[in-house]
N, C-alpha and C positions, 0 to 999 in steps of 0.2 A: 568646233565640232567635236562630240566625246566619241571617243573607240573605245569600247568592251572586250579586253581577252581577258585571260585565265589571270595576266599578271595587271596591277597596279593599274588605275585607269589614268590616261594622259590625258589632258583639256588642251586642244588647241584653240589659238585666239587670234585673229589675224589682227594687226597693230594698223592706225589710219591709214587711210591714200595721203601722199604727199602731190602738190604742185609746187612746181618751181617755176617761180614770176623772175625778169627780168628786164631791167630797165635804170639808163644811169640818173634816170630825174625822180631823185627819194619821192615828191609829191605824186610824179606817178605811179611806184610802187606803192604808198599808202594807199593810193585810190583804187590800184587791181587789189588788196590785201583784201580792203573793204566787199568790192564785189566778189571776191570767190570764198572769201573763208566762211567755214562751216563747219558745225561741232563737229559733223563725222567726215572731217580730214584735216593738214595743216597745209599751210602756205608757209614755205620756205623764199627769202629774197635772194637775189642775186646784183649786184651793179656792175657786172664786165663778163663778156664774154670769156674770158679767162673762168673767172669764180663758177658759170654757168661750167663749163668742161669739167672743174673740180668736182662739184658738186652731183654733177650727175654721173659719175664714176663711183660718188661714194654711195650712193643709192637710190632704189629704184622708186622712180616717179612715176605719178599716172598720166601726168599730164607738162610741157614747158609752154608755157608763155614768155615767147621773145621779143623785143622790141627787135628792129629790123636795125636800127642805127644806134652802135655802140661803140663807146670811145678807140677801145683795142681790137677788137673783130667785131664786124658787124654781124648781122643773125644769120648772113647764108653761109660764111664762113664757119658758125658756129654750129651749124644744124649739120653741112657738108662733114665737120669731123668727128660728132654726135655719130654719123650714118655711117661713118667710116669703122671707129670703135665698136667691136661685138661688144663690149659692155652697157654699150648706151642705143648702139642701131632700134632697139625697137621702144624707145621711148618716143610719144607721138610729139611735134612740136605746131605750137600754133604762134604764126606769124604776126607783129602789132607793127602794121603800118601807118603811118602819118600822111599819106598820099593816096592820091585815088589809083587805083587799079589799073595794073598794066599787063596784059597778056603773054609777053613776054617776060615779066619778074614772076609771075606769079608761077610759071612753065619751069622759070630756074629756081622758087625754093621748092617746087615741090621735086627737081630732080635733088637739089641739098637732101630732103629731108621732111620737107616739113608737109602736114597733113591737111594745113587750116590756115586761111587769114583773115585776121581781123581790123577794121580801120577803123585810127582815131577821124573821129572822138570816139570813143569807146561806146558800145546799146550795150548798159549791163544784161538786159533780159538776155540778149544773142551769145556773149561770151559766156555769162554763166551757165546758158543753156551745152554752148558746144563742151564744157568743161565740165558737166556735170555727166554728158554720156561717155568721156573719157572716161572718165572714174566710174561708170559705173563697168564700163568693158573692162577695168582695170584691175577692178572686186573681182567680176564672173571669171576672168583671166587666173587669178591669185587662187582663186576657191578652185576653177580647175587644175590646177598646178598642186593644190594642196592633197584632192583627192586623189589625184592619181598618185602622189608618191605617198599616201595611204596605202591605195589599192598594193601598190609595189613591194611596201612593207610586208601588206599582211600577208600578199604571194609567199614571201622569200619566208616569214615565220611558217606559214603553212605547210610549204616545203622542208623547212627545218622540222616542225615537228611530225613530217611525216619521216621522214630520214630517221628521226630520233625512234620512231615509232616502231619502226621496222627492224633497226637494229636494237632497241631495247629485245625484241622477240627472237632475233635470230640468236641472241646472247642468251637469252632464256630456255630457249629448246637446248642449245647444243651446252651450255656450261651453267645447269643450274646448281650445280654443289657454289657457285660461286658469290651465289644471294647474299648472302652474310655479310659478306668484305666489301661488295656494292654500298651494301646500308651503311655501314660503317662507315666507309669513306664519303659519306653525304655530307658539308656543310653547314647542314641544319640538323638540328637535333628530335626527332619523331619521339611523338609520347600518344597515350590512350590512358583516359580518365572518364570516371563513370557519370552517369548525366542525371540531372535533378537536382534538388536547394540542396545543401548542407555543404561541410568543408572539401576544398577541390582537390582532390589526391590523385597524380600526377605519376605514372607509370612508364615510364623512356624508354624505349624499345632499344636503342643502339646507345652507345659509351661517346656518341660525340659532344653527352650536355656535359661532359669533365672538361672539355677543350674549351665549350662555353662558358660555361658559371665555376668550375673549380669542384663540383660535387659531381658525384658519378649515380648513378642511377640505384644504385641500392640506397644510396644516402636521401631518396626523396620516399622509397619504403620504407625504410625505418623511423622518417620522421612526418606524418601526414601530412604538419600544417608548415611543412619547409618551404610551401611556393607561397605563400600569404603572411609569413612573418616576415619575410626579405623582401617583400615590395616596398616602394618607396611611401613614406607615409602621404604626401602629396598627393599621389595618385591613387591612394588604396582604395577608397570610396566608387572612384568612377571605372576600376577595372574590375573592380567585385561588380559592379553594376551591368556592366557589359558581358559580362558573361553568364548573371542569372537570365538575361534578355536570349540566351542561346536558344532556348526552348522553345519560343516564338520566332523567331528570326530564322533559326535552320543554322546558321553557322555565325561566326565572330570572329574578325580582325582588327587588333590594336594596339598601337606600341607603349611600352609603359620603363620605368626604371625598375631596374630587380639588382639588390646588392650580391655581389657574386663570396667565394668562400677566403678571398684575400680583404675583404672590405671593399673592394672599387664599387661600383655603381655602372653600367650595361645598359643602352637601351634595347630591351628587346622587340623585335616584331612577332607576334603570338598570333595564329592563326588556326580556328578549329571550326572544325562542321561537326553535324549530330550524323550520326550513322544508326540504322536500326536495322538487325542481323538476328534472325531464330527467336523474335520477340522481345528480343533483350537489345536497350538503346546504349549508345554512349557513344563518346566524343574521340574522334583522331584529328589531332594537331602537330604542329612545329614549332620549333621556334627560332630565331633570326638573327643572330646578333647587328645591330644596325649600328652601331656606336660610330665607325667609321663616317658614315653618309649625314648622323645628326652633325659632326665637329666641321664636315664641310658645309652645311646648310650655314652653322654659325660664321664660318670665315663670310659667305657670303653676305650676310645681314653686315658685316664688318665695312665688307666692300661697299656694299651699298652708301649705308651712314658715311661712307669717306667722298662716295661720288657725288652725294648729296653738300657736304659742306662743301667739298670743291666748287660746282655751282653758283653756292650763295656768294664764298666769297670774292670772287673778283668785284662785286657790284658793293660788296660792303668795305673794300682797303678804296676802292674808288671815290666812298664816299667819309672813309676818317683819313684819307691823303686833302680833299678837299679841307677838312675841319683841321688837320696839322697845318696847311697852309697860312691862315689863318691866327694861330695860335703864333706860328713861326713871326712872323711879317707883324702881329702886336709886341713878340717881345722884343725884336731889333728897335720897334720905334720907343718902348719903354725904355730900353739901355741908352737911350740917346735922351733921356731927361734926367737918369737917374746915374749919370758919368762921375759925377763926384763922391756918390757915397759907396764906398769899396766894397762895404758888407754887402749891401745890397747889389753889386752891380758879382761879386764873387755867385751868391744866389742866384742869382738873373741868367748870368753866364752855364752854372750848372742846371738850371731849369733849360735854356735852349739846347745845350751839349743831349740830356735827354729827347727833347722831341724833334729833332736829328736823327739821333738815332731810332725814336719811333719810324720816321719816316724813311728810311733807310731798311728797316725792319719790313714796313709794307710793303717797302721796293720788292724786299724778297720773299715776301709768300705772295705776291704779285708772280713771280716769275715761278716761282712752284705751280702756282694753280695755272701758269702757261705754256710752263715746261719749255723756259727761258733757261740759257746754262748760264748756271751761277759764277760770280767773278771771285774767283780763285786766287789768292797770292801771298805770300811769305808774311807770316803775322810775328809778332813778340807777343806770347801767351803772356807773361808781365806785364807788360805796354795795356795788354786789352781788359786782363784785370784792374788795375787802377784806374783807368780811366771810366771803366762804369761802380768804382766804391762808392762817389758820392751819390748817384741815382738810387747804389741799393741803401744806403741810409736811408735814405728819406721813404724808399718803398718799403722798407722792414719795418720802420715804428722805432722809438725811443726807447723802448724797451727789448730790442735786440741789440747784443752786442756782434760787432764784426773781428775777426782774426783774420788774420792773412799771413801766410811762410810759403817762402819761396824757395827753391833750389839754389844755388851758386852758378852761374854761366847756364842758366836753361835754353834748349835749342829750339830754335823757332819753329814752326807748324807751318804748313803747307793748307790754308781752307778758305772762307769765306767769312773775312771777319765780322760782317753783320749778325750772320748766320752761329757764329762763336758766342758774339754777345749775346744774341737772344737766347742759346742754350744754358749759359752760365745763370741770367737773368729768371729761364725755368726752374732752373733748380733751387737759385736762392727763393724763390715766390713758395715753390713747394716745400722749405724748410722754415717756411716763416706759418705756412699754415699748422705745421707740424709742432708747434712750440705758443699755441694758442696764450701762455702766461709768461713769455719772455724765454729768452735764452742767449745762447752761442753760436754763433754764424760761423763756420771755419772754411775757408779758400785755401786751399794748398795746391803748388806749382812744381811738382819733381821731375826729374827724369829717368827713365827709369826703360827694364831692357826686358824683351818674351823671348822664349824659344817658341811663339807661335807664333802665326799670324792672326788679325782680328776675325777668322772665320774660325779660328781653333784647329787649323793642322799646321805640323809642324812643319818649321824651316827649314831651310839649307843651313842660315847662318842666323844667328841673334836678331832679333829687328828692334832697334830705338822709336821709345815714344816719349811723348812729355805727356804726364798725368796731372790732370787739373780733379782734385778730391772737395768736392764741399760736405759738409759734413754739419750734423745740428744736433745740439740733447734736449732734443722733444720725445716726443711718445713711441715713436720709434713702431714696427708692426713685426708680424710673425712671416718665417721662410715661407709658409704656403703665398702671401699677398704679396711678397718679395719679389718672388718669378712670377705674378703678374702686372707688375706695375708698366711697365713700359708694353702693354699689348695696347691698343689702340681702344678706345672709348672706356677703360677698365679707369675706376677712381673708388677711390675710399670715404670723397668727401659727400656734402648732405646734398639733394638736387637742386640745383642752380647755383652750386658754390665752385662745380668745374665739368669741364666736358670730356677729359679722360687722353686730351690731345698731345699736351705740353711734352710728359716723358715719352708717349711714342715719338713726336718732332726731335727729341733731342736726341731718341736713338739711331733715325734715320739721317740726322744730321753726321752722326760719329759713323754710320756705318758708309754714307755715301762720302766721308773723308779717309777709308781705309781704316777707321779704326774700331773703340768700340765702348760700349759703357755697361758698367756692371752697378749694381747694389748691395748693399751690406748693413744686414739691422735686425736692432736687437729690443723687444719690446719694454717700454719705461727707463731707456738707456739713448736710442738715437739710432740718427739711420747716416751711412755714409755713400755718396755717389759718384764714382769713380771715372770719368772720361780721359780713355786714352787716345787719344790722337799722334800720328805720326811722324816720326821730326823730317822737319821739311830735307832736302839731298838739295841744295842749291844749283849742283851741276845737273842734274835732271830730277825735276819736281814728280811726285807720283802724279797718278792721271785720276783724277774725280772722276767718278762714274759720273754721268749728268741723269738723272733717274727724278721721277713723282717716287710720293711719299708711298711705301710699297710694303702693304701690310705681313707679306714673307720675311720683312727686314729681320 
C-alpha cells in the first residue's frame, strides 16, 4: 500500500503467509508440502514437537498443521503451550489424526488449542480448502493491523505538524526580529533561481550552503555556471534534463554528486518547484546533503552480498567435503603401491598433507556459516609456517621464489590453527597474483611489542604480539586502494578472477584473535602484509570473541 505525505513516499509490501506443517514421517511431510504449497505462501517443516514451539516463537504463521502423534510431545501438548505462550496463543492450529473421531479428544484439543481436525488419510481438496481460508483470514488480519498502525502514524504526524504549526506562529507573532537566525540555523540550504532554458544561476538565501559545499552564497553570484561545472560528469546529462522538464512537471526532485570546494564529492538531495508571483515565474529550492544515508544504503548492499554467500555456502563445502573425501581415500590407496619409490611417495605425502588441510579448512567456514565456536589452542606460528611451504610451492608456480626469517625463541599464539593456515595461504594466493612475471615470496616470523591494543587505544602496559609479515615485489598499488583492500567484496582483480572475500576473512580472522592486520605498499615496488596476533599467556589464554564474519570488523 503507498502513503503520500509531503515527505519521501514509503511502499509497504506485505512478505508471504507462512504454514507450518508438522510430522515425524518426512514422507508425510513431502505429501502435506505437495498439497498446501502455493506461489502466494511457503510451507515451513517441522519433525518434533520441540522444533514446532521453536519455530513458532520465531514467527508468525497463518496457519499449524499438527500431526496429533509425535515422538517428544504429542500435538495436544504442543497446541496446550502454543495457547499458553502470548507469542504463539493466536496462531490457529489444525489437528492430523490417524484415527476416527472421538468426541471426547476432539473437546480436549480444542480446549489445547486447536481450531480444526483433520483425518488421515488426508482429502487434499478439504485440507487445502480449510488452509486456504486461514490464510486468507491471515492476509485481512495483516492488512488490518497494517492500516491501522498507518492510520496511527499519520494521527501522530498530523498532530505533530499541527503542534509544529501553531508554534511556528506563536514564534512569529511575538518574536519576529528572530526570522534570520531561524533560517539560518536550518539544515538545508534554501536557494531561488530564475526559470526557463539557458544556464541555472542559483541564488542562496542563508550562509548554510558554506557548511555544505565549502562556498558561501556570494561565491555562486560571482560565478554563474559554479553549480553545472561541479556536477559530477556521470550525472550531468540526466540532471540538466530533469530540471529543463521543470516547466512542465511543476516541480523536481533528484539526487546527484556535486564536487564541493575541498575536492570531495557530496551527494545531494535538490529539490525545487516553480513559483509564479506578480507575473514573474521562478524556482524556490533546497538542498540536502545525503552523503551520510547513500554510505549506509552501501554498507547494506555489503550485508546483503555476505547473507547471500552465507546461504550458498553450506551446501557447496557440503558438496567439495564430499569430493575431498574422495580425493583423500584414492591417495591413501596410491601410497600403498607406490611405498617404495620415496620421491614419489615424499610427493604423495605433501599432496595428502594439503587436502587435509582443505578439509579441515571446510570444517571451518562450515562452522563460520553456522556460527560453530571455532577450536582455539596454543599454535607454534613456526611450526605452522613450514609445514604449509611445501603446499605454497606448488601453488605459486616455479617461478616464485620463497623466503622465510624467523625470530629467535618466537612466542606462540593463542587462535585456530586451520583458521592461521588459511590466512597465511590468502595472503601468499594474493602476492602471487600480484607478481603476474615471477618474483619474491617473503614470510617473516617476529616478535614484536604496541603500546596499544588491536583496536588502537592505548594500554595500561606494553602488549606482545608475534607478527607474521608476507611481503612480494610485484606491482604493488597506491594509499587510496591500500585502505580498501580488506573492506569486504572490494578487488583489484579482472571479473571472475576473485570475489573480493580472502583479505576481509583474513582480517576478521586477526580481529576475532585479538589482534589485527595492516598493509603497506608502494606502487612498482611491492606491497607488505602485516598480521599481528597475540602471544598466547599460557596461564590464562585471552578469550576469542566467537563472532560471524562482521562487516564493522
Amino acid at each position: 500500500m503507498l502513503i503520500e505525505t509531503s515527505a519521501p513516499r514509503i511502499l509497504y509490501q506485505a512478505a508471504k503467509p507462512q504454514i507450518l506443517i508438522a510430522d515425524d514421517d518426512p514422507q508425510n511431510l513431502m505429501a502435506l508440502d505437495a498439497i498446501l504449497a502455493a506461489p502466494d505462501r511457503e510451507v515451513v517443516q517441522a519433525r518434533s514437537g520441540s522444533e514446532v514451539l521453536r519455530r513458532a516463537r520465531q514467527n508468525d504463521f497463518a496457519a499449524v498443521v499438527l500431526d496429533m502423534r509425535m515422538p517428544d510431545l504429542d500435538g495436544l501438548q504442543v497446541a496446550a503451550r502454543m495457547k499458553a505462550d502470548q507469542r504463539t496463543s493466536r496462531i490457529p492450529v489444525v489437528f492430523l489424526a490417524a484415527y476416527d473421531p472421538d468426541e471426547l479428544q476432539i473437546a480436549s484439543g480444542g480446549a489445547a488449542g486447536a481450531i480444526d481436525y483433520v483425518f488421515k488419510p488426508v482429502n487434499p481438496e478439504l485440507l487445502r480448502a480449510k488452509i486456504d481460508i486461514l490464510v486468507d483470514l491471515f492476509r485481512k488480519t495483516e492488512e488490518i493491523r497494517r492500516l491501522a498502525d498507518q492510520e496511527k502514524r499519520l494521527l501522530l504526524e498530523n498532530l505533530r505538524f499541527q503542534k509544529e504549526r501553531l508554534a511556528a506562529e506563536q514564534r512569529l507573532r511575538h518574536r519576529e526580529e528572530h526570522q534570520s537566525l531561524v533560517l539560518q540555523s536550518l539544515p538545508i540550504a534554501l536557494y531561488t533561481a530564475s526559470s526557463g532554458p539557458g544556464l541555472r544561476r542559483l541564488r542562496f538565501t542563508n550562509d548554510s550552503i558554506r557548511r555544505l559545499s565549502g562556498f558561501s552564497s556570494s561565491d555562486f553570484l560571482r560565478q554563474p555556471n559554479l553549480w553545472e561545472a561541479r556536477l559530477n560528469p556521470e550525472e550531468h546529462g540526466r540532471v540538466i534534463q530533469a530540471f529543463a522538464n521543470i516547466e512542465k512537471a511543476g516541480s523536481a526532485s533528484i539526487e546527484y554528486r556535486w564536487r564541493c570546494a575541498d575536492g570531495t564529492e557530496k551527494h545531494v538531495f535538490d529539490h525545487a518547484v516553480l513559483s509564479e508571483r506578480d507575473g514573474r515565474r521562478e524556482l524556490l529550492g533546497f538542498w540536502l546533503d545525503v552523503s551520510d544515508r547513500k554510505s549506509l544504503e552501501t554498507d547494506l548492499l555489503h550485508a546483503s552480498k555476505l547473507e547471500a554467500v552465507g546461504r550458498l555456502t553450506g551446501g557447496i563445502v557440503h558438496d567439495f567435503r564430499n569430493m575431498l573425501s574422495v580425493v583423500i581415500g584414492n591417495l591413501d590407496l596410491l601410497h600403498l603401491l607406490i611405498r617404495d619409490n620415496s620421491g614419489a611417495c615424499r610427493r604423495l605425502h605433501s599432496a595428502l598433507e594439503g587436502a587435509q588441510t582443505c578439509a579441515e579448512l571446510t570444517g571451518r567456514l562450515l562452522a563460520f556459516v553456522r556460527r560453530r565456536a571455532i577450536e582455539t589452542d596454543v599454535v607454534d606460528v613456526i611450526e605452522t609456517v613450514e609445514s604449509i611451504v611445501d603446499l605454497l610451492t606448488c601453488a605459486l608456480g616455479a617461478n616464485i621464489r620463497i623466503r622465510t626469517n624467523y625470530d629467535r625463541d618466537c612466542w606462540p599464539v593463542f587462535v585456530d590453527r586451520p583458521q592461521l593456515e588459511a590466512a597465511i595461504v590468502n595472503l601468499a594466493i594474493n602476492a602471487r597474483d600480484a607478481m603476474p612475471n615471477g618474483g619474491q615470496l617473503g614470510i617473516c616470523v617476529e616478535n614484536i611489542r604496541h603500546a596499544t591494543d588491536h583496536r588502537g587505544q592505548e594500554a595500561s602496559q606494553s602488549r606482545e604480539y608475534v607478527r607474521i609479515t608476507v611481503s612480494d615485489t610485484g606491482v604493488g598499488m597506491s594509499a587510496e586502494i591500500a585502505a580498501k583492500i580488506f573492506e569486504p567484496f572490494f578487488t583489484t582483480k579482472n571479473v571472475g578472477k576473485g570475489s573480493g572475500l580472502g583479505l576481509s576473512m583474513v582480517r576478521h580472522f586477526a580481529r576475532q584473535s585479538n589482534g589485527d592486520v595492516t598493509a603497506k605498499s608502494t606502487p612498482g615496488t611491492g606491497t607488505q602484509i602485516r598480521l599481528d596476533l597475540p602471544r598466547a599467556q599460557l596461564e590464562a589464554p585471552p578469550e576469542i570473541e566467537q563472532t560471524l564474519f562482521d562487516l564493522s570488523a
